[in-house]
C-alpha positions in Angstrom: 79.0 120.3 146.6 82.0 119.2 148.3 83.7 116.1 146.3 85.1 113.5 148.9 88.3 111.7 148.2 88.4 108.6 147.2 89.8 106.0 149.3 90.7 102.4 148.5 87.2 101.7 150.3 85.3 103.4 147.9 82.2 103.1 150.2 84.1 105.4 153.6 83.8 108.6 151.6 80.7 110.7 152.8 78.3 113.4 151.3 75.1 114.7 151.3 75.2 115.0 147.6 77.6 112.0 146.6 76.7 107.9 147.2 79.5 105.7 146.8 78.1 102.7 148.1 77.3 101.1 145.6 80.4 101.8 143.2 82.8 99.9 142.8 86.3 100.5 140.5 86.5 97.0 140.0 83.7 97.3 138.2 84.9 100.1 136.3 87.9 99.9 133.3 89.1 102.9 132.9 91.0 104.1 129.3 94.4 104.8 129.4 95.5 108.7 129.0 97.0 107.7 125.7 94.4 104.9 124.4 91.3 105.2 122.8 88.4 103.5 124.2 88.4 101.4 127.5 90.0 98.1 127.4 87.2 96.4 129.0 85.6 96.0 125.0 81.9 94.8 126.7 82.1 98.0 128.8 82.5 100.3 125.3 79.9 98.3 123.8 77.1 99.5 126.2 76.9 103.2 125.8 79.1 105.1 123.6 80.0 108.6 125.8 81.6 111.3 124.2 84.1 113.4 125.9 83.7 116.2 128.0 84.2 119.3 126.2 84.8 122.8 127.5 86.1 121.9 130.6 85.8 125.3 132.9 87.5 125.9 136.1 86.5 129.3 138.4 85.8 130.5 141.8 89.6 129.2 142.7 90.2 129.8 146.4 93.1 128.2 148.1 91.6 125.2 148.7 88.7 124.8 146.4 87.0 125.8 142.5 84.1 125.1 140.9 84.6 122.7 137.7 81.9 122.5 134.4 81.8 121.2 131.4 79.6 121.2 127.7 77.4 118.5 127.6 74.2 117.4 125.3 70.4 117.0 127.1 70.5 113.6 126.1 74.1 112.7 127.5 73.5 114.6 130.4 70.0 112.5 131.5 72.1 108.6 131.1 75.1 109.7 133.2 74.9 108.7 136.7 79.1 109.5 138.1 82.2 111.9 136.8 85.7 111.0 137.7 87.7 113.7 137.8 91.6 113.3 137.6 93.4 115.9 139.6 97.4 116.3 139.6 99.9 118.9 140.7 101.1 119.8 137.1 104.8 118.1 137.7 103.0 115.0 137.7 100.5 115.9 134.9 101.8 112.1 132.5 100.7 110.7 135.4 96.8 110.5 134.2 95.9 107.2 134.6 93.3 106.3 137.3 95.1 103.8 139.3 94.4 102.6 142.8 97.4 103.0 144.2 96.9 106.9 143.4 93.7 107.4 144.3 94.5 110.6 146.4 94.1 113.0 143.8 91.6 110.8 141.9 88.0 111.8 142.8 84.6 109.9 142.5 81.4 112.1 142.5 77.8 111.3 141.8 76.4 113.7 138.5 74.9 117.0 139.9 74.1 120.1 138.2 77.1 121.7 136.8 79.5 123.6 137.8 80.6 121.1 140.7 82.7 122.3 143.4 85.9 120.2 144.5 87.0 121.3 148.2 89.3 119.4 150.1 92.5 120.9 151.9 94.1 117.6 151.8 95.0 117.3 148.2 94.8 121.3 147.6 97.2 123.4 148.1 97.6 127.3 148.0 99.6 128.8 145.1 99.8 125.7 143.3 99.5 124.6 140.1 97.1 121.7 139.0 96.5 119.8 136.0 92.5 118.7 135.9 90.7 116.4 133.6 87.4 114.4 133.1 85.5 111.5 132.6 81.8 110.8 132.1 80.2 107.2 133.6 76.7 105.8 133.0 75.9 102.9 135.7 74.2 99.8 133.7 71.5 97.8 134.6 74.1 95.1 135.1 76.0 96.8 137.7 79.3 97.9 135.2 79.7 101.3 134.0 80.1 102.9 130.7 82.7 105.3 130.7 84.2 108.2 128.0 87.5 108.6 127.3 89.1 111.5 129.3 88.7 114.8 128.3 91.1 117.8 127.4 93.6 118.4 130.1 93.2 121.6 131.9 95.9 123.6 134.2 95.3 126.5 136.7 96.7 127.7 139.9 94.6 127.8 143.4 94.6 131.3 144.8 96.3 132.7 148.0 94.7 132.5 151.5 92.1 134.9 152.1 91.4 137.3 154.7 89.5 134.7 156.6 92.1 132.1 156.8 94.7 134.7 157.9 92.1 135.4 160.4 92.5 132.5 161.3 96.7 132.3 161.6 96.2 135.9 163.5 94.2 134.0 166.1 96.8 131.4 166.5 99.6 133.7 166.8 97.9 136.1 169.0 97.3 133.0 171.5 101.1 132.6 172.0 102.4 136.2 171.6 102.8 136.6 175.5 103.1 140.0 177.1 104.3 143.4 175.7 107.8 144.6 176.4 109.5 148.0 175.8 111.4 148.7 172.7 113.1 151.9 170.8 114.1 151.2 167.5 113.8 149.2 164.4 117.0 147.7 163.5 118.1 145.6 159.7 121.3 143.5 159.8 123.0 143.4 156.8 126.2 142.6 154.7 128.9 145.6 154.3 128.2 145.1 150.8 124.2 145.7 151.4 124.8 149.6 152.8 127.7 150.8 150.1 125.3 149.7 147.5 122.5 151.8 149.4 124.6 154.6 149.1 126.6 154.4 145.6 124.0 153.1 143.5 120.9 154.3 145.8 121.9 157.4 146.9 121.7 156.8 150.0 118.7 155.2 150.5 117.5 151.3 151.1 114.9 150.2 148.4 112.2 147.7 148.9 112.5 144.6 147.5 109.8 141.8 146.7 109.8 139.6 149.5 110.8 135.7 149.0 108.6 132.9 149.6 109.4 132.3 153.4 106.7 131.3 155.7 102.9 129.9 154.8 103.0 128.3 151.0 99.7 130.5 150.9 101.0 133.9 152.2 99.4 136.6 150.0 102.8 138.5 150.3 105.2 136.2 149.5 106.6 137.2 145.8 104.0 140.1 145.7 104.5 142.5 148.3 107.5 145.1 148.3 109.9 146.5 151.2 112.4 146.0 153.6 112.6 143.9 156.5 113.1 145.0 160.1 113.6 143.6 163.7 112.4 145.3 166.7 112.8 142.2 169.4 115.2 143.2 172.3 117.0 140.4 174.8 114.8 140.4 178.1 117.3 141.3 180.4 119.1 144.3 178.8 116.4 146.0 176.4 118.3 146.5 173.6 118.6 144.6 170.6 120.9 141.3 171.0 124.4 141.5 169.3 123.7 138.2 167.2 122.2 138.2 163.7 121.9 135.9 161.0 121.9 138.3 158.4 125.5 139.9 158.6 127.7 141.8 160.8 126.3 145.5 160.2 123.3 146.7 161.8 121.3 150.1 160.5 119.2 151.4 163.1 116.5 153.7 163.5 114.6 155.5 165.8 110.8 153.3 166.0 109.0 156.9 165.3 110.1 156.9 162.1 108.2 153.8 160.8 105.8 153.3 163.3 103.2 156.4 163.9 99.7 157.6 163.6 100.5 158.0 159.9 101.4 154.4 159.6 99.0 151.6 158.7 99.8 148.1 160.6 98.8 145.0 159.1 99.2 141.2 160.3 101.3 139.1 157.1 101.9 135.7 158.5 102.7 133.1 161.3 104.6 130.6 161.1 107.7 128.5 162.2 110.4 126.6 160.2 111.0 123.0 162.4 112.1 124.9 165.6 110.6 126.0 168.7 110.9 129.4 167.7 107.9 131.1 165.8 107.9 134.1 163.6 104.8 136.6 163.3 105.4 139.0 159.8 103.8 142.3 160.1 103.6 145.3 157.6 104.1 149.3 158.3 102.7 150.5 155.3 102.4 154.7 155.6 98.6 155.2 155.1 98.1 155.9 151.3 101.3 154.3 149.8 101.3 152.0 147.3 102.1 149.3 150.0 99.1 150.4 152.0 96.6 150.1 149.3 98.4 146.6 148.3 97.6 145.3 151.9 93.8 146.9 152.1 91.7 143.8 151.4 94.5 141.5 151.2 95.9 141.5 154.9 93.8 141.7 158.1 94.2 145.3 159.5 95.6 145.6 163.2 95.0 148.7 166.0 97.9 150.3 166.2 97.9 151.2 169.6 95.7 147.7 170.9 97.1 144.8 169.5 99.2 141.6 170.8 102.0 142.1 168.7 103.4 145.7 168.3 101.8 148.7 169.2 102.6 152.6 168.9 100.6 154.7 171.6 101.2 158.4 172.9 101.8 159.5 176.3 100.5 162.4 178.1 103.3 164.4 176.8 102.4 163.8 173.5 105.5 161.2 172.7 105.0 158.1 171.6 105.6 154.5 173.2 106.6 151.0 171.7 106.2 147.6 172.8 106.9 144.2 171.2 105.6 140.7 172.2 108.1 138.9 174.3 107.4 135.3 173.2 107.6 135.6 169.0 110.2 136.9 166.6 108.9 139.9 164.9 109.8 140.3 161.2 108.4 143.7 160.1 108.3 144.7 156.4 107.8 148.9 156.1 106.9 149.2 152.7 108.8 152.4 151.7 112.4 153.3 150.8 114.2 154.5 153.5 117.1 157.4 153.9 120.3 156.1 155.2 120.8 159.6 157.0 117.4 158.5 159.1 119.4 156.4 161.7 122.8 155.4 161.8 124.9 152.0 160.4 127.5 150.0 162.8 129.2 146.9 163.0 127.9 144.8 166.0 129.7 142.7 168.5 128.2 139.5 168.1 128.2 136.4 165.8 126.6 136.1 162.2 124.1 133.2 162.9 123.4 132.0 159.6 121.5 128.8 160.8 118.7 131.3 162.0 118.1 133.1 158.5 114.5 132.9 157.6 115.3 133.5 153.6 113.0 131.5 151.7 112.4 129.0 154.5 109.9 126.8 154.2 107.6 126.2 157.0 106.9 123.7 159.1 103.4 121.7 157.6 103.3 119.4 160.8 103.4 122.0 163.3 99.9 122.1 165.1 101.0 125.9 166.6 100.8 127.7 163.7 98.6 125.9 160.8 95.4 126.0 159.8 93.2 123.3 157.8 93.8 125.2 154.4 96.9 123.9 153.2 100.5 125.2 154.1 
C-alpha cells in the first residue's frame, strides 16, 4: 500500500487502500511528544489505546519501506487509522503532529501489517529518518481515540537501484551527442599529488574512495574506490584542452592501458551542478578486480565497444580505437592503482579553473535533464 501525504485538505489525498474523506484533524487531538495522554480529556475517555510496540522498519529502498508493529486481536479489530510521524533525524524533537508540518506527517487507513510508505517527495536516498506511531479508533460520534506515540525509530533509505540508474542512463544517453576520436586518459593534479605518488607510493597512484559529488542516491559515492580520469578533447584540435580545475600538472596515459577487452565498463551517474554543463561518471573496472565485483549488481553494465558514451573497439589490424561523446563531460573512475612509469606527468599551459571542480558538488535537484522521480 502506498501511504499518500497529507495535505492541509485532508480529503485531496488518493488511494485505493486509504479513505480520507471523511477524516478530519480538527476532529483529532493529538498528544504531545513529551505529554501523556491527549489533551482533548473527552477524547481519552472513549477508548484507552495502548502504544504501538515493536515498531519494525524493512524492505528500505530509496524511496520506500515497509513499517509493522505488535498489536493485540482485540486492539487491532477497534482501530480504524495510524498516523505515522516521519522526520529526517536533524529534526527528530520536532514530533508533534502540527498542521503546518504536515509534509512528513502521514494519515493512513488500518491495513494488514507491515504497511508500506512510498513517496519520493518526502524520501530521500541515503538519508536518515526518525519514524514513530500512533494508533486511532473513529467513534460513533465522529472524534477519534488516539494512543500516545510510540518508541521512536531511526534508519537510513538505501541507495538507487539498478533500475533507477536505468533510468539516469536513459537520460544521459538521450543528450550524449555523437562520438569523437580520443587517445588518452589524462588526471590533473597538484605538484604535491605526484611526489607523494612517488615518495610514499612508490611510484604509483592509489585509489581513493570517491566523495559525495553528483546524485544524493549514487551507489558509489563514499563506497566505491579509484582514481578519476578525463578523456574529453576540445572539438577543433583533438587533444585534451590546456584548462583544468584540478591543478596545473597533467599525468597522461595511453587509453589502452585502462580501456580494453580485459576491462569491464559500467555507467555511475548523471548529473549536473546548476550549469549548462552535464557530467556522465563511468567505471573501468579490469574484469575480476575487487572494483569489478563491487560494480556487478550495483551499476548497470555497458558494451564496451556499442555504447553512447565511451567505447573501445578493434580495427582490422588488430589495434584498438576510442571515442568519447562530444556533448557531456566524462569523469571516469578505473578502479585500480596505477604505475607512474605507465604514461608520463607535465605541467600544462593553461589556467587552473577551480570554479569547474566537481569535488563533492552537489547536484542540481531542479534540473529536469538529469533527474528522476526518486529523490536527488
Amino acid at each position: 500500500m502506498d501511504v499518500p501525504r497529507v495535505e492541509h485538505n485532508t480529503s485531496s489525498p488518493t488511494s485505493p487502500c486509504v479513505d480520507l474523506k471523511n477524516l478530519s484533524l480538527d476532529n483529532i487531538q493529538l498528544c504531545d511528544r513529551e505529554g501523556t495522554q491527549s489533551a482533548d480529556s473527552g477524547i481519552a475517555e472513549m477508548v484507552e489505546l495502548p502504544v504501538a510496540q515493536e515498531i519494525r522498519i524493512s524492505n528500505i529502498t530509496c524511496d520506500s519501506f515497509k513499517i509493522c508493529w505488535d498489536m493485540e486481536p482485540r486492539v487491532r479489530e477497534r482501530v480504524t487509522h495510524y498516523f505515522i510521524d516521519l522526520n529526517k533525524k536533524e529534526n527528530k524533537n520536532s514530533n508533534q503532529f502540527k498542521h503546518k508540518d504536515v509534509p512528513t506527517k502521514l494519515v493512513a487507513k488500518a491495513v494488514p501489517l507491515p504497511m508500506t510508505v512510498r513517496g519520493h517527495w518526502f524520501l530521500s536516498p541515503r538519508t536518515e529518518y526518525t519514524v514513530s506511531v500512533q494508533i486511532a479508533a473513529k467513534q460513533s460520534g465522529g472524534d477519534y481515540a488516539v494512543s500516545e506515540w510510540s518508541e521512536i525509530i531511526e534508519f537510513c533509505t538505501a541507495d538507487y537501484s539498478t533500475v533507477h540508474l536505468g533510468q539516469l542512463l536513459e537520460k544521459a544517453e538521450g543528450i550524449a551527442g555523437r562520438m569523437l576520436p580520443f587517445s588518452v586518459f589524462y588526471r590533473n593534479q597538484q605538484k604535491e599529488y605526484f611526489d607523494q605518488a612517488r615518495e610514499a607510493h612508490s611510484d604509483r597512484m592509489i585509489p581513493s574512495v570517491k566523495d559525495n559529488s553528483g546524485s544524493h542516491g549514487s551507489p558509489i559515492s563514499g563506497k566505491l574506490e579509484g582514481i578519476f580520469f578525463s578523456c574529453n578533447t576540445e572539438f577543433n584540435t583533438g587533444k585534451p584542452p590546456q584548462d583544468s580545475p584540478y591543478g596545473p600538472y597533467r599525468f597522461q596515459i595511453d587509453a589502452s592501458h585502462l580501456f580494453n577487452p580485459r576491462t569491464n565498463l559500467y555507467f555511475g551517474d548523471f548529473y549536473c551542478m546548476y550549469t549548462s554543463y552535464h557530467y556522465v561518471i563511468l567505471v573501468l573496472a579490469p574484469e575480476g578486480s575487487a572494483g569489478d565485483r563491487f560494480c556487478k549488481g550495483r551499476l548497470p553494465a555497458l558494451d564496451r565497444s556499442d555504447n553512447r558514451f565511451l567505447t573501445c573497439a578493434e580495427r582490422e589490424d588488430g589495434s584498438l580505437a576510442f571515442h568519447h561523446a562530444q556533448d557531456v563531460v566524462l569523469e571516469v573512475v578505473y578502479t585500480e592503482p596505477l604505475e607512474l612509469s605507465l604514461g608520463t606527468v607535465e605541467q600544462i599551459r593553461g589556467h587552473t579553473l577551480m570554479s569547474m571542480s566537481t569535488v563533492n558538488a552537489k547536484k542540481d535537484p531542479s534540473c529536469k535533464t538529469c533527474n528522476i522521480s526518486v529523490g536527488r
